[in-house]
C-alpha positions in Angstrom: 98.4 -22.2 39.0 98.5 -25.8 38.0 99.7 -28.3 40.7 100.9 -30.7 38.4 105.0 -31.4 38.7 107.4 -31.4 36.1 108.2 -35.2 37.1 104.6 -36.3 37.7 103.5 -35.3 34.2 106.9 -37.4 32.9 105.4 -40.0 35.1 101.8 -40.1 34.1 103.5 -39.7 30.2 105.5 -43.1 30.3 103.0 -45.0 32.3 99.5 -43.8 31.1 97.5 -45.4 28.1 95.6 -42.1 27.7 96.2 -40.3 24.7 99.0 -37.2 24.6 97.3 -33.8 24.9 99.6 -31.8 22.5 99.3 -27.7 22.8 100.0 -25.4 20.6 100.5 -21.8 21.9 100.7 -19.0 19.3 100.8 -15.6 18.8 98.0 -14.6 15.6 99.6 -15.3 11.9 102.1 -17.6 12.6 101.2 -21.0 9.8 99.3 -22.4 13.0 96.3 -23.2 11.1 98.0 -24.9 8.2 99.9 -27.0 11.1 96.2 -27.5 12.3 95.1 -28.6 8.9 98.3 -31.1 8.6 97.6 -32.5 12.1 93.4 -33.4 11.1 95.4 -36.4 8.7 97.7 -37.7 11.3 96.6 -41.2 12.3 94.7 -41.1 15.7 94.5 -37.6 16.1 91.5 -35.2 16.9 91.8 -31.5 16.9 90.3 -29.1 19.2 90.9 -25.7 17.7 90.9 -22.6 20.1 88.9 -23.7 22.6 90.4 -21.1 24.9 89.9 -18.7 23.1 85.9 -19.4 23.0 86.5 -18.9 26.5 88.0 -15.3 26.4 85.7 -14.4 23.7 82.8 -15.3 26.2 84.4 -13.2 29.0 84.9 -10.6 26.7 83.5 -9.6 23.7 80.5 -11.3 24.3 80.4 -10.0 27.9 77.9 -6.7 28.4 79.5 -6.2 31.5 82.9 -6.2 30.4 84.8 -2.7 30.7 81.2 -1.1 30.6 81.8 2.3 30.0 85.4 2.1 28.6 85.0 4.6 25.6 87.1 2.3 23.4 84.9 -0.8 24.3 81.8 1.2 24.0 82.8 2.4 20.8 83.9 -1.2 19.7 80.3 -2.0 20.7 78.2 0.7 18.7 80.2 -0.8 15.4 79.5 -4.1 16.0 75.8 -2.9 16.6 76.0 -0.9 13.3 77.6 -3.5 11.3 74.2 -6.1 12.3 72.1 -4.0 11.0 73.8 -4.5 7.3 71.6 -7.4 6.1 74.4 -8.9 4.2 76.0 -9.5 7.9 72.7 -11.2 8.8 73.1 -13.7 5.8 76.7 -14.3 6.6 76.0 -14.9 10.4 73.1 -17.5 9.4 75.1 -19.1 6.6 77.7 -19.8 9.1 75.0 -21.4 11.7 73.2 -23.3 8.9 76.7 -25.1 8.2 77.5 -25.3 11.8 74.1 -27.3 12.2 75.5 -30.3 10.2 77.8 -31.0 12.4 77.8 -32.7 15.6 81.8 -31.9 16.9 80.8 -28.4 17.1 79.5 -26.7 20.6 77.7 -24.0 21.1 79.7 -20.8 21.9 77.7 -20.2 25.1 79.2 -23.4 26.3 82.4 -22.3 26.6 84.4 -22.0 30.2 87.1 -22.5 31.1 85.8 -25.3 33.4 84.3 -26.8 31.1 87.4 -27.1 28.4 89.4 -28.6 31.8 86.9 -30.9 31.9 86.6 -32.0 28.0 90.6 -32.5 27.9 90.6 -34.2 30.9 88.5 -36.6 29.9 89.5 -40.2 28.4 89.9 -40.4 24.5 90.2 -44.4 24.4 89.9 -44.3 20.3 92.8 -41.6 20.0 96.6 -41.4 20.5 97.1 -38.0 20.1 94.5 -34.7 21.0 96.0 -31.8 19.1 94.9 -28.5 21.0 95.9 -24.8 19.4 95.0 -21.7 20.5 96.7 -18.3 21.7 99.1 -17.8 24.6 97.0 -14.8 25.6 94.0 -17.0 26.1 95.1 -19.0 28.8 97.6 -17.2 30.8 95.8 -15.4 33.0 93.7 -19.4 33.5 96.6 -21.6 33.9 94.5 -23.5 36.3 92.4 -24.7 33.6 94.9 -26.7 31.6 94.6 -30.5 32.2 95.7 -32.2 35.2 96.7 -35.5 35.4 96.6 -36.9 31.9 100.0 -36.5 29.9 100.8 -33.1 27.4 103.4 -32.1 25.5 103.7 -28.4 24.5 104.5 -26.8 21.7 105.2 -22.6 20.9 105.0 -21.1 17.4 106.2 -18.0 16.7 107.1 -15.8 13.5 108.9 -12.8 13.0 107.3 -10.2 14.8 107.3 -7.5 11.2 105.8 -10.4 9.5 103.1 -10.9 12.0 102.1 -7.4 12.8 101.5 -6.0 9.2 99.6 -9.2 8.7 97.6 -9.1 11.5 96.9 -5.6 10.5 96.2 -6.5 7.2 93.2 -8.9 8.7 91.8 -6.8 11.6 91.2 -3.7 8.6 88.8 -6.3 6.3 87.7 -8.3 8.8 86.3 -5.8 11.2 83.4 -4.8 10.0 83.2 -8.0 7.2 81.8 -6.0 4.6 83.2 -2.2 5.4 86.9 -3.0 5.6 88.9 -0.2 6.8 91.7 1.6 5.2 95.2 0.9 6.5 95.9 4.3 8.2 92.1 4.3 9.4 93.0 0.8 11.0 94.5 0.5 14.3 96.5 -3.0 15.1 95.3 -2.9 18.6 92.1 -0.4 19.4 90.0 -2.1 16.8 89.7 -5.6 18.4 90.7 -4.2 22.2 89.4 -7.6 23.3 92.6 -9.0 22.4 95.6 -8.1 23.8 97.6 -7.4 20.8 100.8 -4.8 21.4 101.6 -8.1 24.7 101.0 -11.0 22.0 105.2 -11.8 22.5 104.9 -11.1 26.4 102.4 -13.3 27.1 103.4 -16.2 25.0 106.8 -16.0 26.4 106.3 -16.1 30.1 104.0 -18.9 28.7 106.7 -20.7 27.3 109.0 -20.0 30.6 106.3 -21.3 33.3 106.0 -24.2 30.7 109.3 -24.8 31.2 109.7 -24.7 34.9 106.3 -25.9 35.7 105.1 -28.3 33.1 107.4 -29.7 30.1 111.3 -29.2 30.1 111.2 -29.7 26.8 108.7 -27.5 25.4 109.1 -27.1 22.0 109.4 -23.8 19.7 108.6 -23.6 16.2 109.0 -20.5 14.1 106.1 -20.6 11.3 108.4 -19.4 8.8 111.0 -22.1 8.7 107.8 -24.5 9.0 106.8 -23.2 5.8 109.6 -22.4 3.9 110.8 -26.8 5.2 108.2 -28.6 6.9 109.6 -31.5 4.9 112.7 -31.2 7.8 111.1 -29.5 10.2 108.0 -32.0 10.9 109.7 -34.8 11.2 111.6 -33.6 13.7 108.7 -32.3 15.5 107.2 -35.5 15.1 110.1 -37.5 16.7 110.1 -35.1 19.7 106.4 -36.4 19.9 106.5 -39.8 19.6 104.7 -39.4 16.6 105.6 -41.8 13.5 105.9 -39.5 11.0 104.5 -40.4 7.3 106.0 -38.6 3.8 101.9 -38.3 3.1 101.8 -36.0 6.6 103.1 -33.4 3.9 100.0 -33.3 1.7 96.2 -33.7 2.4 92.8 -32.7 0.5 91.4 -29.4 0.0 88.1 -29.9 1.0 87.3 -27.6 4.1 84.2 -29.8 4.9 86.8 -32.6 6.6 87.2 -29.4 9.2 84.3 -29.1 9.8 83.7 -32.1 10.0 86.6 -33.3 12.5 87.6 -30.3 14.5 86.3 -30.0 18.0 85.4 -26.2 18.7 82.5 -23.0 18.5 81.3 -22.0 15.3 82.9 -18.7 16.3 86.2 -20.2 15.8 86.1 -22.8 13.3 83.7 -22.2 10.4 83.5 -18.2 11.2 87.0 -17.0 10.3 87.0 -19.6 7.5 84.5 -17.5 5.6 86.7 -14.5 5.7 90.7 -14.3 4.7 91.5 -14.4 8.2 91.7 -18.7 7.9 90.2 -19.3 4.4 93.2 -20.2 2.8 94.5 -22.2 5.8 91.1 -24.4 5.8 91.3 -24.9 2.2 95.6 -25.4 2.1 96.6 -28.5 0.9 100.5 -28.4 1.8 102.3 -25.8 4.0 103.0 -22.7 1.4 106.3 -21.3 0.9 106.8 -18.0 2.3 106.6 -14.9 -0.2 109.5 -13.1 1.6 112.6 -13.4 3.6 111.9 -14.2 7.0 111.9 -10.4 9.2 110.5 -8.6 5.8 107.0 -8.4 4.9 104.6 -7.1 1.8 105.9 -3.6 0.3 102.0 -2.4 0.8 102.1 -3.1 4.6 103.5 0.2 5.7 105.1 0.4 9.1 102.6 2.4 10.8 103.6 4.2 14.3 101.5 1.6 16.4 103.3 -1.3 14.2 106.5 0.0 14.9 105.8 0.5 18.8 104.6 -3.3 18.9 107.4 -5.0 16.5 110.1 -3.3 19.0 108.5 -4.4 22.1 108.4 -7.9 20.5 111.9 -8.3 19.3 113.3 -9.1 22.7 110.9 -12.0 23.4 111.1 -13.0 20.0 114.2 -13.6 19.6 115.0 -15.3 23.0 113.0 -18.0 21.3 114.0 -18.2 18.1 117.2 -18.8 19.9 115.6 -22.1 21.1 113.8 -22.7 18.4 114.0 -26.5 16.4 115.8 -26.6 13.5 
């Protein structure tokens, strides 16, 4: 666990020049790329963007060891296999390394540890005031001895309705599978498809997150839910601004299109920047250029994402998690 106090971090915070590490823990389809996007504009900011979850990909997915002989893993494993040998993956795999090449914030995916992210937000950023980190509750939980020590951090959650998340994340994991051999939604399952990620615990984890954040690391951990950040972030930004120390500018609302100044600016793996931007998984997100109203009341969700039985389990599990944050959300 990490050693540093509740009063030493408010120490270091007041008395440190370094810049503020501000995190970002989410569960998947919450806004928390467009929030990402916003944050690439704010003056003396950079952006790391899931570097934890490089991590976990490395100890997982790209592990051969990993649950070796698990029939769901193995069977995760012979698609994958199967889906490289479509040459149309082959050209979207090298178009993503041939833009990945251009730039010099992005690491290799093999570099990834989490050592080695300690290390990188550890270390001094004399040219920035702010360090913007996102990434998944599920990717660091089980490594809270690699968050920073010693430097100050702020910590924000950002949750979303768990009906609203669940038939969109379902929505994504059935075309984004296989990239070119989406699945329909009955053939989709939420969870067995990607079993790297933890998906029916996504709540779970990010709340005992958000508790040993509490007790351990930031009193005043802040919660977000995406969907008010949409529907308002004209009141809800500045707000989360102020609770930063942030001074918060009107043009913070708007930005440019272009998804180059991402890749251009965000610290990360291919894997996780420029990858999921060539699918609809962050496309839209990368290429936003305002936060985007919400097509439906918050807890409701598109007519066509049917409620299937694994849905339903996860969405009930959720609820209780859910909504002791939303409780405690900033409004």
């Amino acid at each position: 666990m990490v050693c540093t106090t509740k009063k030493s971090q408010l120490s270091i915070l007041r008395m440190s020049n370094e810049a503020l590490r501000i995190f970002t823990w989410i569960v998947p389809r919450v806004n928390s790329t467009a929030l990402t996007k916003c944050m690439t504009f704010v003056d003396d900011t950079v952006v790391w963007f899931e570097p934890y979850v490089s991590c976990h990909l490395n100890e997982t997915y790209y592990n051969p060891e990993w649950k070796k002989g698990d029939p769901l893993v193995e069977k995760m494993k012979e698609g994958t296999l199967k889906a490289m040998k479509n040459p149309k993956v082959g050209e979207f795999f090298g178009g993503v390394m041939a833009e990945a090449a251009q730039h010099d914030n992005l690491i290799a995916q093999e570099n990834f540890t989490h050592q080695w992210v300690k290390e990188q937000l550890e270390s001094p950023e004399s040219e920035k005031r702010f360090i913007f980190i996102k990434d998944p509750a599920y990717a660091i939980f089980d490594h809270l001895d690699s968050l920073p020590e010693n430097v100050p951090t702020r910590h924000i959650f950002l949750i979303r309705h768990p009906r609203e998340v669940y038939t969109s994340y379902k929505n994504i994991a059935r075309n984004n599978i296989g990239v070119f051999t989406p699945k329909s939604w009955d053939e989709c399952h939420a969870a067995k498809d990607m079993y790297y990620i933890p998906v029916p615990e996504f709540y779970q984890i990010q709340h005992k997150l958000w508790k040993h954040v509490q007790e351990n690391l930031d009193t005043d951990a802040i919660v977000i839910d995406g969907h008010d950040l949409a529907k308002e972030p004209e009141a809800i930004l500045p707000k989360l601004f102020e609770k930063l120390g942030i001074p918060f500018k009107e043009s913070y609302l708007k930005w440019p299109a272009d998804p180059e100044t991402v890749y251009s600016s965000w610290r990360g793996s291919p894997i996780t920047v420029i990858l999921p931007s060539y699918t609809d998984l962050t496309s839209r997100a990368v290429s936003c250029t305002q936060f985007e109203a919400p097509m439906n009341p918050r807890g409701t969700h598109r007519p066509e994402w049917r409620i299937t039985d694994e849905i339903k389990e996860y969405i009930e599990g959720a609820m209780p998690f859910y909504e002791e944050m939303y409780a405690n959300r900033l409004t």
